[in-house]
C-alpha angles and dihedrals in degrees: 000000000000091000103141099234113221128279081254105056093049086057101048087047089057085038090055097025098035084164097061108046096128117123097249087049086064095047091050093058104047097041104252131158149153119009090355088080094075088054088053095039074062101055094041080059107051086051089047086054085050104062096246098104131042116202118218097205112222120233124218126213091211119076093188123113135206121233116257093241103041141165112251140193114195122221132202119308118244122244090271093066091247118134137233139201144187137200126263101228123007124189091189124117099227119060124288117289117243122234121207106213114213101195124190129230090268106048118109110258110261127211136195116289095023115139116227141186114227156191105213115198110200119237139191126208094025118111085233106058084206134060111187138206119212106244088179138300111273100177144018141231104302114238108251130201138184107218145143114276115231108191119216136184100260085036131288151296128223132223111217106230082213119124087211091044120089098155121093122226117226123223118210104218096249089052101052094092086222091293108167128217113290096015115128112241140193118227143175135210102271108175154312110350106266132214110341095023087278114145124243128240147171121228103237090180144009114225105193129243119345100213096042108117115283099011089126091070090040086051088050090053096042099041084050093043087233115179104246098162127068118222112248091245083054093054093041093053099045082046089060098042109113132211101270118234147224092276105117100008147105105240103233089168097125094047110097111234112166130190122229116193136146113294085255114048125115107213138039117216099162140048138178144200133170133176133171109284108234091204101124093210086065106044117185083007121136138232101211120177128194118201121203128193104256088228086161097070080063097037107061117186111259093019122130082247091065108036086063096041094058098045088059094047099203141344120280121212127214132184095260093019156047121212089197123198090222132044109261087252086075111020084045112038129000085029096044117081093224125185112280095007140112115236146164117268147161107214133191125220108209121195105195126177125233086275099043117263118145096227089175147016140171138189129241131192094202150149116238134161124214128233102201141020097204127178121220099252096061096043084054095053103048079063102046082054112260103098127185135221084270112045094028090084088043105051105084099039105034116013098036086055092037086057089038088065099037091063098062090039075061085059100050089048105052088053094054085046107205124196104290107198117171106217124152127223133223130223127195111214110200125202124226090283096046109257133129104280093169144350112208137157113261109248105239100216130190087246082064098046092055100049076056098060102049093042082058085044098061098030081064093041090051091048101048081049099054085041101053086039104054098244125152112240139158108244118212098240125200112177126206115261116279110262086252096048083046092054102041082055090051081052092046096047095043088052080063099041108257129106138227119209115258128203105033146087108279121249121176087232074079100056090044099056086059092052091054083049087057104038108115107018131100088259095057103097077041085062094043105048084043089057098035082050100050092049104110108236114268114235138176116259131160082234122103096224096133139231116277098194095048086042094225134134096215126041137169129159101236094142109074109039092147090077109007120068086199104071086038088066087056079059104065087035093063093043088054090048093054097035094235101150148330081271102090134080109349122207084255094051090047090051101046095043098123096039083053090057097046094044095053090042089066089040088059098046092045093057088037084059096041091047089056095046090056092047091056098041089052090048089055096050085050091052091040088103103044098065113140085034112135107234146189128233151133128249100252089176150355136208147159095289100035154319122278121223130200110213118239092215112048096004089242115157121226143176129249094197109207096255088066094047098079143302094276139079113269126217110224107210102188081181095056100023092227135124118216130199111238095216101023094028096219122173134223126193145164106280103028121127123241142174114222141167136248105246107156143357127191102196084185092062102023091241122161110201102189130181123220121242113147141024123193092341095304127106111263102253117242101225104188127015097220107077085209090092094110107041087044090059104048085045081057096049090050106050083055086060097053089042090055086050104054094045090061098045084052081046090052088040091052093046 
């Protein structure tokens, strides 16, 4: 929206707002941005000659100028979409000034870290004392590492920490920040590659010691540029947030919700409680409320809150540390429905049949406290029958109702059949310094199952509601396999024996028939990784298109609003839909729907990446001190350089480069994903068992380096003695080529 609201209206919003009458205020609030500033600079001035505005002209420290034709890098936009921009080089002794760049249609889009070349124009009473026009784009983001910094008389070199990487980065000696020998750095591209082809770089920050306890989680969020320090208005705002009251809410403090988490979170953003429901006309059915932490009475829409929360997307955990979407003051404490203690929620009140079928729901904006902050194991094993002190009180009134319902929530799902992959996960367990104590497979346990359940329940209740009431919502969307990924799945599957339907609209009733095919065999984890690996990625969108591995129709993350934007957008959708406050969906929040989802898609997958960096990397230190060790595995992918192994132990993955296959040359089919011996003509495949060794490991990277030693349970056979297969083929090869070549240049010279 870049309509110039009235004079009028200008004057009634600082009437009603006299703390945010800067310009940039006024073109928050209505909605203005780009070229229409200068329209509204306009208007601002008429009134001002008018005598219904006064200026208070702003002063600046620095006396330094820019040049009007200046040399610019642009940061990151606001959370308004303007965008900012920042000189590349500044004398001054204050910091550098800010330039605020208004770009026409036409104008090419800009990103952070883009060099441009442009015309500054110089303003007062702005809270930018430059507004800039794009002359044209002279650079691009510059390539950025994070390495170990080797220092060198005439400077350094870096090692990239990057498992793809294998080229070192120069660093000329006035561009090392002071960085010493061994300290990981952080550098970006500076310049033409210098002596050897290497390409040149400058050190922008210097990250500490490598190897100090807890550095692989502090490389992760460095090499994904994820946001790990909260601006000070952030922190000031969430500091002088208070406990919200009864005022506007249904009092659900003598309901039991309790709240049931791993022994170690930190925070509780969800609670539960179920009992029998007495309505004759539904006998053996269940009342089951879900009680969500009300984290958008605190988050208000345009505050600095939740400008920062929405630009992280969401929290990333690590093993030794949480990059939280909110300050602790909030994900820890007035947001978290800790035990004895009132606190904000949205609940859900859930009407299911005797086979588990929710038949009814509604919404409340209420105040509860919870009894009890319970973790799964001890809730397992109260009813398994060993209760605590703890859990033994609770068992009749609270947990026995809560599995109750659970069990006929199990009915309704097997008939709607979702995707049911068996996958285990891992979990790194860290000692006091920091380093790998232990790697085990987390334990799935019925009291996880059943969290599970309820958090699907009312994702599904909060998205039928927005929907029937008209509200604008991101849906959390996962979209059936692509016809290619589908059919390379049926091959894989046929080369094990087992068969995948053919000729018909995919369910996933009919993945799940050639898991159970599959459940018990040695081929089973084969079946698994190749499902898992065909499934298309799940992302956030404003559009109603369904979730193929839940198997629903309707799907939206409510559940979860302490560290996923997402669900704190339901929020405010379901507030606007009630009508509960002036603290729902704001006019910003409605327009920028779809941008929202795909930003904190990307958020998600980048955490998700970063996540998995820091697990390898701890699995390798862990396995630093077993090389040489003989291992079991199975083959989890193959391509041109080599075949990838997930490790029966610790689930680590590892290479088996070409060179420690065998001493002969190795077909790569991509078609087939095999690789075939070229004497012996052994194949390798995804699936099959093997026994390796343990030949290298790079902590620093995360990289795995095996040797072959078995295959399904046989030697690996030696084809030829001579280990010079490989080399003598590609020279073969190669004298072909020049021979093809120089027939045709005799054919050329003929003709």
């Amino acid at each position: 929206m870049n309509n110039i609201p009235s004079k009028q209206e200008i004057l009634e919003w600082i009437e009603q707002n006299p703390t945010l009458t800067a310009k940039r205020d006024i073109a928050r609030a209505f909605g203005i941005k780009g070229a229409a500033r200068i329209d509204l600079k306009r208007v601002l001035k008429e009134l001002e000659a008018e005598g219904h505005l006064e200026k208070r002209k702003k002063t600046y420290n620095d006396p330094d100028r820019l040049p009007p034709v200046s040399v610019l890098v642009i940061t990151e936009p606001d959370s308004d979409g303007d965008l900012f921009a920042k000189p590349m080089e500044w004398q001054g002794e204050g910091a550098a000034p800010v330039v605020l760049m208004i770009l026409r249609a036409s104008d090419p889009a800009l990103g952070a870290g883009d060099r441009i070349l442009a015309r500054l124009t110089q303003v007062k009473g702005e809270d930018h004392p430059y507004e800039g026009r794009l002359i044209r784009r002279i650079g691009t983001n510059p390539k950025k590492i994070i390495g170990i910094f080797r220092q060198h008389t005439e400077g350094g070199r870096i090692q990239p920490i990057d498992k793809g990487a294998d080229k070192e980065w120069i660093v000329g000696a006035d561009v090392t920040a002071g960085a010493k020998d061994g300290e990981l750095v952080e550098a970006e591209l500076a310049g033409p590659k210098g002596r050897m082809g290497l390409p040149r770089a400058r050190v922008v920050e210097r990250l500490g010691d490598p190897s100090a306890p807890r550095a692989v989680s502090l490389i992760a969020i460095h090499q994904h540029n994820i946001p790990d320090e909260f601006p000070d208005d952030v922190i000031a705002q969430a500091d002088a947030a208070k406990p919200q009251g009864l005022k506007g809410r249904t009092d659900l403090r003598d309901l039991p919700l309790i709240t049931i988490d791993p022994s170690d979170a930190r925070d509780h953003d969800d609670a539960c409680f179920a009992e029998a429901d007495t309505d004759p006309k539904n006998a053996g059915g269940h009342i089951l409320w879900v009680a969500i932490a009300d984290v958008a009475a605190y988050v208000t829409p345009g505050s600095a809150l939740d400008r920062e929360a929405r630009k992280r997307g969401n929290s990333t955990y690590f093993p030794d540390r949480v990059v939280p979407m909110l300050p602790d003051r909030l994900s820890g404490d007035l947001c978290s429905l800790h035990e004895g203690v009132a606190r904000a929620c949205i609940a859900v009140r859930m009407v299911l049949d005797a086979e588990g079928n929710k038949i009814a729901h509604d919404f409340h904006r209420a105040l509860m406290r919870s009894p009890a902050s319970l973790h799964y194991e001890e809730v397992q094993d109260a009813i398994d029958g060993t209760p605590n002190d703890r859990t033994g009180p609770l068992l009749e009134p609270v947990l026995k109702p809560l599995y109750a319902a659970y069990a006929a929530l199990v009915m309704a799902r097997k008939r709607r059949e979702p995707l049911d992959l068996d996958l285990p996960e891992r979990r790194i367990e860290l000692d006091e310094d920091g380093k790998v104590r232990s790697v085990n497979f987390k334990e799935r346990l019925d009291a996880h199952r059943l969290i599970e359940e309820f958090m699907v329940l009312a994702n599904v209740a909060a998205a039928e509601t927005l929907i029937a009431k008209k509200t604008p919502l991101l849906f959390r969307t996962h979209e059936e396999p692509t016809p290619a990924k589908l059919e390379s799945l049926r091959e894989t599957a046929a080369a094990a024996g087992y068969t995948l339907a053919k000729g018909q609209v995919l369910q996933t009733a009919h993945l799940n028939r050639l898991l159970d095919q599959a459940a018990g065999s040695e081929d089973a984890e084969l079946i698994n990784i190749s499902t898992l690996r065909s499934m298309t990625q799940a992302y956030y969108g404003p559009d109603h298109i369904g979730h193929f591995g839940l198997a629903l129709r309707s799907y939206a993350h409510f559940t979860s609003p302490i560290r996923r934007y997402a669900d704190l957008i339901v929020h405010r959708a379901l507030i606007t839909a009630h009508g509960w406050g002036k603290d729902g969906l704001s006019p910003h929040d409605i327009e920028d729907i779809e941008q929202t989802g795909t930003h904190i898609s990307e958020t998600e997958r980048r955490s998700m990446v970063a996540e998995r960096d820091t697990t390898d990397r701890y699995l390798a230190s862990y396995l630093s001190e077993r090389v040489g060790t003989e291992m079991t595995g199975r083959i989890s992918g193959v391509a041109r350089f080599g075949a990838f192994v997930k490790l029966d132990e610790t689930g680590a993955d590892g290479l088996i480069p070409m060179r420690n296959i065998g001493r002969e040359y190795f077909h790569h089919d991509a078609d087939a994903g095999t690789l075939r011996g070229s004497d012996t003509g052994v194949t390798i495949g995804i699936g099959q068992r093997v026994t390796v060794r343990l030949a290298e490991v790079t902590p620093i990277t995360g990289g795995i380096a095996l040797e072959l030693l078995e295959i399904a349970d046989q030697k690996m056979p030696q084809g030829r003695k001579s280990p010079a297969g490989h080399s003598a083929h590609r020279k073969g090869k190669k004298a072909k080529l020049k021979k093809d070549k120089l027939k045709r240049k005799v054919k050329r010279t003929r003709t």
